[in-house]
Each structure stands twice: as C-alpha cells, then as structure tokens.
N, C-alpha and C positions, 0 to 999 in steps of 0.2 A: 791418612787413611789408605793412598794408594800405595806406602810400602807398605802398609801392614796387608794388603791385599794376598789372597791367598795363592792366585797366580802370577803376581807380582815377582819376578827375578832381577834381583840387582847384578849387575857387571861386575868383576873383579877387576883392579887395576891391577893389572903385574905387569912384569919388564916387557915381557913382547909388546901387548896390548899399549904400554906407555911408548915403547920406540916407532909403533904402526901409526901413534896421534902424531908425533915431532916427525916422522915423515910426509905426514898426510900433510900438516900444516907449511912446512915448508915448499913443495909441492904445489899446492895451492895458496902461495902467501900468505897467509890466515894466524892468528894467533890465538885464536879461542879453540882451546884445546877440549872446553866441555863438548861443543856442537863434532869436533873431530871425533873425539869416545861415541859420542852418539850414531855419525854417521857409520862406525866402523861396525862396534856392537849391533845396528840395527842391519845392515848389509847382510854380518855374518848370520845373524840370528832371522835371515830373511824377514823382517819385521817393518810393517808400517809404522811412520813416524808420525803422528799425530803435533804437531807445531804452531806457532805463530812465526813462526822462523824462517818461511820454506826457502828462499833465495840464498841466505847461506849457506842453510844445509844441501842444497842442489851445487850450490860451488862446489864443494867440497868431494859431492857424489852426485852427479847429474841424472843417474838411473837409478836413486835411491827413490823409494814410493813414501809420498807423504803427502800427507791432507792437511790444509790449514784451518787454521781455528780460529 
C-alpha cells in the first residue's frame, strides 16, 4: 500500500547514487548497502527516517533524523 501511495517516491538506483553507497559503506565498514541507499536518499531528499533500525542508520550518518519504531 505504501508504494502505491500517492506521495510515495521511489529512489532510482543509477551509477552515481550506486558508487555514493560502496563509498559510504567502505567509509564506514558496513556492508548493507540497503540502509546506505537509505541513509543517502534520505540526507539528500532531507527526509526523516522512520526505522527500527536507528544505530546503524546513525553509523552510517550521525546527523541523519530518525525516529524509531
């Protein structure tokens, strides 16, 4: 339901956005390349992050705004 959501915008993966994740993750040790798209997409698109997640996704972006769930 939430992607059919009418303000719902998906991410595109393409080559910058993919090389910005393998940086971020190496950067921060990290191999979960999903929470890296997220952290990045959510920064740029200044967006809170709604998570159960929050300690990696703050690895990852320490200033990134997120609420847990």
């Amino acid at each position: 339901m939430l992607l059919k959501g009418k303000t719902t915008e998906v991410a595109h993966l393409d080559r910058v956005l993919a090389k910005a994740i393998g940086t971020l993750c190496g950067r921060t040790g990290t191999s979960d390349i999903v929470d890296a798209c997220l952290a990045l997409v959510a920064r740029r698109e200044r967006a809170l992050v709604v998570t159960s997640d929050v300690e990696d996704l703050l690895r990852l972006d320490p200033g990134l705004p997120v609420e847990k769930v």
